[in-house]
C-alpha positions in Angstrom: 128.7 66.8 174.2 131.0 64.1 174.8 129.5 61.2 171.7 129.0 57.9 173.7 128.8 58.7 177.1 127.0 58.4 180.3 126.1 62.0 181.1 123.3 63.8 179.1 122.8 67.6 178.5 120.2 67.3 181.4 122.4 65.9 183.8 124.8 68.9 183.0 121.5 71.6 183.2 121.1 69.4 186.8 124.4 70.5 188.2 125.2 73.8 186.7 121.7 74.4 188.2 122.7 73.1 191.7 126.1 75.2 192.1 124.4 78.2 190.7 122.4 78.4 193.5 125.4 77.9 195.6 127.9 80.9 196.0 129.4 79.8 192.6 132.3 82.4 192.6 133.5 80.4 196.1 134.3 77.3 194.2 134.2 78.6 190.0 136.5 81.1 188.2 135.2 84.3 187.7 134.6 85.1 184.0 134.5 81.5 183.0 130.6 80.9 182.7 129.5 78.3 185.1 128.2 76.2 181.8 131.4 75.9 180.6 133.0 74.7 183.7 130.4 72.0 184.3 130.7 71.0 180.3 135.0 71.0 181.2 134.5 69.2 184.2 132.0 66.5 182.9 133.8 66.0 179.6 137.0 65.4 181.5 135.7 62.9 184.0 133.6 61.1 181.4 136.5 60.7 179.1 139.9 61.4 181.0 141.2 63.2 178.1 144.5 64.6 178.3 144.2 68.8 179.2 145.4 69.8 176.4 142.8 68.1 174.0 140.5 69.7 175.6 141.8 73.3 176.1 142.3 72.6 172.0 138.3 71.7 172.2 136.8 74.4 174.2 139.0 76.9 172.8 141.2 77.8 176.3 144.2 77.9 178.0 145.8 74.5 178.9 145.7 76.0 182.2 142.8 77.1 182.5 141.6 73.3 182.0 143.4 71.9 185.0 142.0 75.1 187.4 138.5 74.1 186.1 138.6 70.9 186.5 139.6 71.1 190.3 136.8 73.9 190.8 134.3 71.6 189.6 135.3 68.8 190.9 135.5 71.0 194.4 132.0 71.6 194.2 130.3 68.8 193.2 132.2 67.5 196.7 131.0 70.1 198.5 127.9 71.4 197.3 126.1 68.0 195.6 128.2 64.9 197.7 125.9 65.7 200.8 122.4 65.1 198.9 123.4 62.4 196.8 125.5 59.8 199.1 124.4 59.4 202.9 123.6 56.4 204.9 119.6 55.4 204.4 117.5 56.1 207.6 114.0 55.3 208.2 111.8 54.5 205.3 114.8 55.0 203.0 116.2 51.8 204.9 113.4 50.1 204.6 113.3 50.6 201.2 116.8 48.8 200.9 116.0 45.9 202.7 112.1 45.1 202.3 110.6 42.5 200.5 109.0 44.8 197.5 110.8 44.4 194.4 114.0 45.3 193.2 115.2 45.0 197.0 118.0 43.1 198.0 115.2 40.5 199.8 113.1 40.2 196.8 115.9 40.0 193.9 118.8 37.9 196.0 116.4 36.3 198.8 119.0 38.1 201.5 116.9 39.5 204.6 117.7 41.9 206.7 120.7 42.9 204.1 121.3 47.0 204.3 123.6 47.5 201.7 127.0 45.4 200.8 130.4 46.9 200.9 133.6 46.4 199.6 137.3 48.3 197.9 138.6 49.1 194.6 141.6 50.4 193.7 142.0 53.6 191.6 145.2 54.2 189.9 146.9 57.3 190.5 150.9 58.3 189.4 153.3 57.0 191.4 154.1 60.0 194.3 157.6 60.9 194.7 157.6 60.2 198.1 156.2 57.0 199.9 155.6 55.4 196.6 155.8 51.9 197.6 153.2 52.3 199.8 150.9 52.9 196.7 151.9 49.9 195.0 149.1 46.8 195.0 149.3 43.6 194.4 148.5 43.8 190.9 151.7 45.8 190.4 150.8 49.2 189.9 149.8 52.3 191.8 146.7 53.0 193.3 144.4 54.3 195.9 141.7 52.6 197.7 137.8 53.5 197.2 135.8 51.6 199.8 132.0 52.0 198.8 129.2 50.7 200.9 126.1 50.3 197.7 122.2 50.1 198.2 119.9 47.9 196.0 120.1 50.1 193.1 123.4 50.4 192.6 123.6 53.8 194.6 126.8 54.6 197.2 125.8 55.2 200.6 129.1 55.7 202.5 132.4 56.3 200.5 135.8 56.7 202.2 138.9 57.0 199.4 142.6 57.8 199.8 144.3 55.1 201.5 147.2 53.5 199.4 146.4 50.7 197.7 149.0 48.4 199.9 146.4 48.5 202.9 144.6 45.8 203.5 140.9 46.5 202.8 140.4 45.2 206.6 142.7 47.9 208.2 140.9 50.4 205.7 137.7 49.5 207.1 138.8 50.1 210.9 139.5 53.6 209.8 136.6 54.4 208.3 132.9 56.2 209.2 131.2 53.1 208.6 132.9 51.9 211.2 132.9 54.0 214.2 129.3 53.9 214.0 128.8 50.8 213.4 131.0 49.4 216.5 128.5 52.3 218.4 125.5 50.9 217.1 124.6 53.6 215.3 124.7 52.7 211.6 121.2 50.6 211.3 118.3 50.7 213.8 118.7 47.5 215.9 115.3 45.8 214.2 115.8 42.3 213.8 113.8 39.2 212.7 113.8 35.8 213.8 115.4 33.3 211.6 115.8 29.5 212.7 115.4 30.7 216.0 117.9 33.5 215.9 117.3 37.2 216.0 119.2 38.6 212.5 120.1 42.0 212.5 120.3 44.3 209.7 124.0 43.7 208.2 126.2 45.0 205.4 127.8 41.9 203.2 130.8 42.0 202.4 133.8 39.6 201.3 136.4 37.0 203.1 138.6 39.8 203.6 136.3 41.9 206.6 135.8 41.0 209.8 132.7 38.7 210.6 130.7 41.4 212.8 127.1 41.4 214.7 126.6 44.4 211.8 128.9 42.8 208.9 128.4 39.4 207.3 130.8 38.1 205.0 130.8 34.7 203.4 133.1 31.4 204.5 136.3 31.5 203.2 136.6 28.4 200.2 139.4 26.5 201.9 138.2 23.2 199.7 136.2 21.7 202.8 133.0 23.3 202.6 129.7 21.2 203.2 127.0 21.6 200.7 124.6 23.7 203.1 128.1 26.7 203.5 128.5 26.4 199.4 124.5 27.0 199.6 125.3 30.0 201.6 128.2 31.1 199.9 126.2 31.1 196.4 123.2 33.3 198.1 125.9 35.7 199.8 128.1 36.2 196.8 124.6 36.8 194.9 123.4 39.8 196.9 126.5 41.2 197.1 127.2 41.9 193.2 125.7 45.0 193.8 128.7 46.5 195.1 131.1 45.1 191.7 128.2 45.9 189.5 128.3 49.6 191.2 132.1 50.0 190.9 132.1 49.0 187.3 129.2 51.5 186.5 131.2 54.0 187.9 134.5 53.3 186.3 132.3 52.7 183.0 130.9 56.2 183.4 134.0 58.2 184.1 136.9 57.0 182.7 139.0 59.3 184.2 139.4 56.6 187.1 140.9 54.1 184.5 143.8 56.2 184.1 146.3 57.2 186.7 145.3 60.3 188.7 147.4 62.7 190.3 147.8 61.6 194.0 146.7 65.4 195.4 143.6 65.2 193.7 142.6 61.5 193.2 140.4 61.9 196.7 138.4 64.7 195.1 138.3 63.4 191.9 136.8 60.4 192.7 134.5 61.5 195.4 132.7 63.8 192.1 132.4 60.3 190.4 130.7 58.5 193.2 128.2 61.6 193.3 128.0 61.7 189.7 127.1 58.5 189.4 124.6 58.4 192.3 123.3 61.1 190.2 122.7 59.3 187.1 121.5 56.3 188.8 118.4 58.0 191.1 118.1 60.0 187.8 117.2 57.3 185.4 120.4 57.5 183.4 120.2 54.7 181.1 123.8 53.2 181.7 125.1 51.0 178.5 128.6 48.9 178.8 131.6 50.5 176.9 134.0 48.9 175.0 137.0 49.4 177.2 137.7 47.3 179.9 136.8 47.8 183.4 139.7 47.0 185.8 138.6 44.0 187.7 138.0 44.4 191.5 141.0 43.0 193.7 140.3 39.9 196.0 142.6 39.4 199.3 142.8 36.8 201.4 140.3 36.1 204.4 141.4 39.4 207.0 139.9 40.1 210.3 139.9 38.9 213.8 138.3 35.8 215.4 134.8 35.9 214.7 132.2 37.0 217.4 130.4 34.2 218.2 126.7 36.0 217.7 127.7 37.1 214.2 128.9 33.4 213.8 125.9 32.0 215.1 123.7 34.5 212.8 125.7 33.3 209.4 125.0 29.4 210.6 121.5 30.0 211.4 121.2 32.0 207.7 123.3 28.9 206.2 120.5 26.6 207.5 117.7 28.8 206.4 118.6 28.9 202.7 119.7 25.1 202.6 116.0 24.7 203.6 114.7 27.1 200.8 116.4 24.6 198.2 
């Protein structure tokens, strides 16, 4: 087993377990035993070691490496993704939002918060065609993950693949989260009364989003903020380090993100992280920081449209509230 990393022997026994009582042979090779692929597949994404190191480790065909690798990786999509990462509903939202501890009310003092949500940038190799459009502002190639994350560190919605030139806003407009949001179908419309104003439950997210009746980012620092919008600011930027804490969890647990993925399979690849990860976290996987660096989370400039003016009205009336708390 991989020394030093994030994925015991149980979390292996946990998903050969799973896609053994799937039709295995649909997504595994037959006469490779469904141990070894899972050990294959978890040692590469833990470690992102080259194929041939591991064909040399495991004692197979170079080959025979990559095949596994995508079978795995194709299940643990398919078979494990729809368990592990869905939107909370009912008590599970609850959960997320109420005042009990570790909830985002009771460790941040953020109500009616359902999850925060932001984008990270995965490298990949440069494509042979389109390859600007991969290239970020950092200078180098990427795709973009954009994760929504619960209270403990869990992803609720992922949506990956876009190159990493997009503009998390435009991202955003394409995604699940979304369409169902703009339906009013992503949270229950439960609100509570705050300095006089009904707050609904809301993702947080950064300057770069729209400000939404379901989305509440924080005020852009243009230098001319009054104490009661820094106030704000602090409590918003707070309670929604759970989304940078979660995407360097991730990237600290499978390093395979840290180094450039092929553009075919980056998508799958990372969506077997996120589940992974959920995994380990709902699991109890004791998570330690590794040496290596994570690479840090790319900020844009404010994005969006002109503000709505209830969502506005909602982030004034929250401003207020916490400059009162103080």
């Amino acid at each position: 087993w991989p020394k030093g990393r994030h994925s015991t022997e149980e979390q292996h026994h946990q998903v050969k377990s799973r896609i053994l009582l799937s039709r295995k042979d649909t997504y595994l090779r037959r006469g490779i035993p469904v141990s070894k692929c899972v050990v294959v597949g978890l040692y590469w994404l833990a470690t992102g070691a080259c194929y041939r190191t591991i064909a040399n480790l495991f004692g197979i065909a170079k080959s025979t490496v990559c095949s596994l690798v995508h079978d795995f990786c194709k299940a643990v999509r398919d078979i494990l993704m729809p368990e592990y990462i869905k939107l909370p509903q009912g008590e599970d939202l609850q959960e997320v939002i109420e005042i009990r501890t570790p909830r985002f009310k009771h460790r941040w003092g953020f109500p009616q918060c359902g999850g925060a949500i932001d984008g990270s940038h995965i490298p990949i190799i440069a494509p042979e065609e389109n390859h600007t459009d991969y290239f970020n502002r950092k200078q180098w190639h990427s795709v973009i993950l954009q994760g929504v994350v619960d209270h403990r560190f869990c992803f609720t919605n992922i949506y990956a693949g876009w190159p990493g030139s997009v503009h998390d806003d435009r991202v955003l407009r394409t995604s699940n989260v979304y369409c169902l949001a703009e339906r009013g179908e992503l949270f229950p419309p439960n609100t509570e009364e705050i300095m006089g104003i009904q707050v609904p439950i809301m993702l947080l997210g950064d300057p770069a989003y729209p400000l939404r009746s379901w989305l509440l980012k924080g005020y852009s620092d243009t230098g001319a903020l009054t104490a009661e919008q820094r106030c704000f600011k602090e409590r918003h930027s707070r309670a929604r380090t759970t989304v940078e804490c979660a995407f360097g969890r991730l990237k600290g647990r499978w390093r395979c993100l840290g180094k450039p993925l092929d553009v075919d399979s980056a998508v799958t690849n990372v969506i077997a992280c996120c589940t992974l990860h959920n995994m380990c976290e709902m699991h109890g996987e004791a998570y330690e920081e590794p040496g290596a660096p994570v690479p840090p989370i790319e900020r844009w400039a404010e994005g969006g449209d002109v503000a709505d003016v209830q969502p506005a009205r909602v982030r004034e009336a929250l401003t207020q509230f916490f400059s009162n708390q103080r």
